[in-house]
LUMDRENFI-621294 format. One record per atom (N, C-alpha, C): x, y, z. Coordinates in steps of 0.02 Angstrom, whole numbers, plus 50000, padded with zeros to 5 digits. Layout:
XYZ...
END
This chain:
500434994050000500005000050000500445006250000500455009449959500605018449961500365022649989500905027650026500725033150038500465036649973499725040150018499535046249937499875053549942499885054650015500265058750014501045061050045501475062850012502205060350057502325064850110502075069850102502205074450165501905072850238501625067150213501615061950278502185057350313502585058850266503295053650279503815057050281504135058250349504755062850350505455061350330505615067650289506255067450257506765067550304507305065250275508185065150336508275071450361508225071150427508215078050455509115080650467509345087750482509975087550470510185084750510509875085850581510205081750636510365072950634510225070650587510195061750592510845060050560510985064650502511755062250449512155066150479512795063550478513245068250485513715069650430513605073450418514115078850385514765080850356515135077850300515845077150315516045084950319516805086550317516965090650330517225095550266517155091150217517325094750136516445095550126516165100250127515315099550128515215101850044515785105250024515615108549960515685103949906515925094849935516005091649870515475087549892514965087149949514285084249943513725085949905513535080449868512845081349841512455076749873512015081049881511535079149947510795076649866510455071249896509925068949857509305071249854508855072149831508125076049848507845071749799507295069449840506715064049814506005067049818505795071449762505145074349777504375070249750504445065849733503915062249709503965055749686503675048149696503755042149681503215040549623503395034249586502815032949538502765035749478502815030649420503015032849377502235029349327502135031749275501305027949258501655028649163502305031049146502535029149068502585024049041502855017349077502995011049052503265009649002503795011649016504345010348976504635003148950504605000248887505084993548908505354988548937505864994948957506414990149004506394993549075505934997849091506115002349173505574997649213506054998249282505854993849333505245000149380505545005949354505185011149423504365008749426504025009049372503355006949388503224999449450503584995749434503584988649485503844989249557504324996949553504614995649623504065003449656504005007149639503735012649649503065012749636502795010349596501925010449576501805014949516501105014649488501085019149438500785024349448500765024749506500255033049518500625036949561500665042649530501215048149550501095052449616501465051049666501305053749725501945060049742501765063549762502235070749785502205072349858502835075449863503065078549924502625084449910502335092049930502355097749938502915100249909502825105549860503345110349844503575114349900503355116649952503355120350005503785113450064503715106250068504005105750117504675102250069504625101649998505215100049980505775105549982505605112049996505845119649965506325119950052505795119550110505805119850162506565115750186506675110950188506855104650180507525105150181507475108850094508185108850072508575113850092508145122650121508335126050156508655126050237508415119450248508775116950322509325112250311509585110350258510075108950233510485111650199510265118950171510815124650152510865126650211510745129850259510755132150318511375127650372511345119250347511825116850401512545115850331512635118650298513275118550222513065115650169512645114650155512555110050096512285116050069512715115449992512345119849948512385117249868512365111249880512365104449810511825099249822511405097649746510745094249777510735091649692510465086149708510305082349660509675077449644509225079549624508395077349635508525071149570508455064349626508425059149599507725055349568507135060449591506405057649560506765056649456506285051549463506605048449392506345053449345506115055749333505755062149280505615067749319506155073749339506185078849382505445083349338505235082249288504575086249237504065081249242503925078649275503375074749268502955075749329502425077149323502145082749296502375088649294502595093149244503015100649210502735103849263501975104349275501695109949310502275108049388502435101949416502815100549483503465103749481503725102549433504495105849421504495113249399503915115449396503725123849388503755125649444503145121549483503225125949553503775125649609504245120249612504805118049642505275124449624505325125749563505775130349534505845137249557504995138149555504835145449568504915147449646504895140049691504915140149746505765141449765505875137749758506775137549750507055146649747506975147749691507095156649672506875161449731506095158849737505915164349818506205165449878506335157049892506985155949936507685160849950507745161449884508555163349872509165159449901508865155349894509575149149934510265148749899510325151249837510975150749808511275142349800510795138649780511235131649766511225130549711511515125249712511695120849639511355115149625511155113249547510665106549564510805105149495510665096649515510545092649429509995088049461509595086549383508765085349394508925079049322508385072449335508245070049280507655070649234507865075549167507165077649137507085071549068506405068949080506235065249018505945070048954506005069548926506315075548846505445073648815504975076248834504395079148828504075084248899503595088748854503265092348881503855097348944504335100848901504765105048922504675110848885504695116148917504355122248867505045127048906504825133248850505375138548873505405139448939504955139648975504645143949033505025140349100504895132049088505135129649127506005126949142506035127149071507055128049072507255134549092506825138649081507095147149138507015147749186506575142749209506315145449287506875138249320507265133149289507505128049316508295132949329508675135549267509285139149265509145143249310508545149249319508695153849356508585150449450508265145449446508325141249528509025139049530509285139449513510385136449494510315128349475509985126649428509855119749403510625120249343511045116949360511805117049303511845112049248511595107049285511375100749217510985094549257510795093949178510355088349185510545082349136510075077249167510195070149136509585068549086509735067049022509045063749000509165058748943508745052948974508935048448931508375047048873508835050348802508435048748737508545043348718508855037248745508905031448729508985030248639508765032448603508675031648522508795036848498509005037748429508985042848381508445040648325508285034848335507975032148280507025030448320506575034948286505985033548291505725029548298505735022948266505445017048266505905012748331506385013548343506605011748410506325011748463506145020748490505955023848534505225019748543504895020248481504135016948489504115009548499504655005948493504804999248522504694999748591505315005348625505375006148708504535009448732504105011548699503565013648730503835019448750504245023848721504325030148730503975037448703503835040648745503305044048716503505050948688504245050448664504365058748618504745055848571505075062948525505175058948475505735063748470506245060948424507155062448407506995072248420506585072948350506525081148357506345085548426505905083148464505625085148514506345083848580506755079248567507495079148586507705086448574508065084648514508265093248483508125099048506507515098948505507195105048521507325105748607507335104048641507275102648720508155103948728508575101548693509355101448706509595106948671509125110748634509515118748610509185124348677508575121648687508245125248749508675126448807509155120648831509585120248875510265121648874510245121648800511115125548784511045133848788510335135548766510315142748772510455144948829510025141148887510075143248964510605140449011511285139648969511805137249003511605132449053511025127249040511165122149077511475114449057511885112449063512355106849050511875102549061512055094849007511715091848973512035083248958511895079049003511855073348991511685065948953511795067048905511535061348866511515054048869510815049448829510915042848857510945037048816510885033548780511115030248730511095021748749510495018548741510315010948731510325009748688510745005848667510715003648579510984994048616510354991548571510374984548563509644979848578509104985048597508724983448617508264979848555507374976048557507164973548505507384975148451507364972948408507374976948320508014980048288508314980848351508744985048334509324983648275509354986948221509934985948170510454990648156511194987948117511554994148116511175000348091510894999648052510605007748017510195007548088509835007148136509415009548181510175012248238510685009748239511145012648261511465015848254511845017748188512105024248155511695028748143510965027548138510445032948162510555039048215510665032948286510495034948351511265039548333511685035648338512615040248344512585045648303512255045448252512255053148207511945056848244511335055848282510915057448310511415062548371511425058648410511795061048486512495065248451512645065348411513425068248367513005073348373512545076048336512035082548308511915084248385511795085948429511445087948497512205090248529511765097848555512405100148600512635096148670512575094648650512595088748734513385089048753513445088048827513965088848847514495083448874513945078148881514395073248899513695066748868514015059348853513565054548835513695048248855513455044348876513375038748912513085032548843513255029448835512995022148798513065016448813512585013148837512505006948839512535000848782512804995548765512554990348743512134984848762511774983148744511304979548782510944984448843510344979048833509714982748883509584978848942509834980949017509774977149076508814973149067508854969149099508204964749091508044965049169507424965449177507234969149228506454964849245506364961249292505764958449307505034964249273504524960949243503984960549257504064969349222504344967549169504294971249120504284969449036503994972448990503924968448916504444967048885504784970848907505854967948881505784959948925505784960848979505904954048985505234948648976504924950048964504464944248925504404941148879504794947848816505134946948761505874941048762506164942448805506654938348803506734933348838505954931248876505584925648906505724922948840505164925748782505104922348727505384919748682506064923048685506394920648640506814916448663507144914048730507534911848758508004912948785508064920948788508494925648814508924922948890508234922448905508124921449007507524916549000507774913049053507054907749072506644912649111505914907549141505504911049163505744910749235505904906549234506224904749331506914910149364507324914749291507754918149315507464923049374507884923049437507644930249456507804936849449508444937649415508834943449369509124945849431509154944549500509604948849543510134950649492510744946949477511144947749441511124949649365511274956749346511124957849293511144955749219510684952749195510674950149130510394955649096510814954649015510604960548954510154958048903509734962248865509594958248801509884963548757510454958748706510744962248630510454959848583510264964048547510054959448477510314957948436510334948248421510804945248401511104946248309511764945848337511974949648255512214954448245512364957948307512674965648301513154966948362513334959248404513754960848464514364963948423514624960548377515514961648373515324968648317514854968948275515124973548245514884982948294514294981648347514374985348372514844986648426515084983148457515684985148494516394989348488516434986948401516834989748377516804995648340516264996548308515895005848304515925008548357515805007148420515715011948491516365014448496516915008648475517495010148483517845014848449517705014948383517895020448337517555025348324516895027348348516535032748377516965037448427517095033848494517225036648547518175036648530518325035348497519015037848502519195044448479518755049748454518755053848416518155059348465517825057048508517435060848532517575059948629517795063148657518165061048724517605062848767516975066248748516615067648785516045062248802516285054648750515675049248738515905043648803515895039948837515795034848862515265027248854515645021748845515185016548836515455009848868514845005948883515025002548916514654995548885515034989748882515084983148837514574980248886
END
């Protein structure tokens, strides 16, 4: 059973952690809302979290973090898996933040729909420096494999929004998932090449994740039995493209120092 509302459930008060003594290289976590209702693929958050989106108060998340600038912390990093979900939540967090005047620093994970001017200004001017978002694909018909609900352009558009407002920019990169072929992959790499992005992350293979359609899929095919319990992480690649994608990632990223990938 879920809490409906979280401001029923108290956050780490300052007095409970202690504190190291370099405070300026802590990033302290901020969890403003659980429950995720996108259903993604391969994401576990709906199974571990639920699908109905429950929130802290903008006022006691704002509160919160002000009693933690107050004891040195002035680094924060809001781990809710889609810091915009719902836009109108990360509006008012923002606007709240600014009233404050707390002077911190923050990185947020934004899923790359329903981001408008308004709210990348009101995130930079709260001291939001970068963010994480994973477009997983460059290639359309991919994305609509993962049950993803934006599309390459609507990327674009969202990552010039954030280069304007000097906020730094994380990129994310699953390549191997259903369907996937080289042209659906030199797609995605042209793709993430084109975007101001500042730093990029790529995966091969897609972690398999209970009691999700990735892994039912690879129930089906023989990927994983039904009896695995996946503690230990199993991938699904799609077969036919291990060696020659490994070795594109490789000659991609030798030329681009800002790419990272991982086999």
């Amino acid at each position: 059973m879920f809490a409906k509302n979280l401001d029923t459930l108290p956050l780490p008060d300052t007095d409970l952690l202690s504190l190291p003594s370099q405070k300026e290289e802590l990033w302290m976590p901020v969890q403003t809302r659980r429950g995720c209702p996108l259903s993604c693929s391969y994401c576990s958050t709906g199974t571990i979290e639920g699908r109905v989106l429950r929130r802290h108060s903008s006022d006691a998340t704002v509160q919160w973090m002000a009693r933690w600038r107050e004891a040195g912390v002035h680094q924060f990093y809001f781990v809710d898996n889609t810091f915009n979900l719902p836009p109108s939540h990360a509006k008012e967090i923002s606007r709240k933040l600014i009233d404050h005047g707390l002077n911190i620093r923050w990185w947020s994970i934004l899923y790359p729909k329903h981001v408008d001017k308004e709210l990348v200004g009101l995130m930079a001017r709260a001291g939001c420096e970068q963010v994480s978002m994973g477009f997983e694909s460059g290639s359309e018909r991919i994305l609509k494999n993962m049950n993803k609900r934006f599309t390459p352009q609507e990327v674009r558009q969202i990552s010039e929004m954030l280069f304007e407002h000097g906020i730094r920019q994380m990129g994310f990169l699953l390549l191997g998932s259903p369907d996937e072929t080289r042209e659906s992959v030199e797609e995605s790499l042209v793709f993430a090449d084109s975007l101001k992005i500042d730093s990029l992350k790529i995966t091969s293979g897609v972690r398999i994740y209970p009691h999700t359609s990735l892994a039912k899929k690879a129930i089906d095919e023989g990927v994983i039995s039904s009896h695995d319990d996946l503690l230990l992480p199993r991938f699904y690649l799609t077969k036919g493209i291990e060696d020659w994608l490994s070795e594109t990632l490789k000659h991609w990223a030798t030329t681009r120092p800002h790419w990272r990938f991982q086999d």
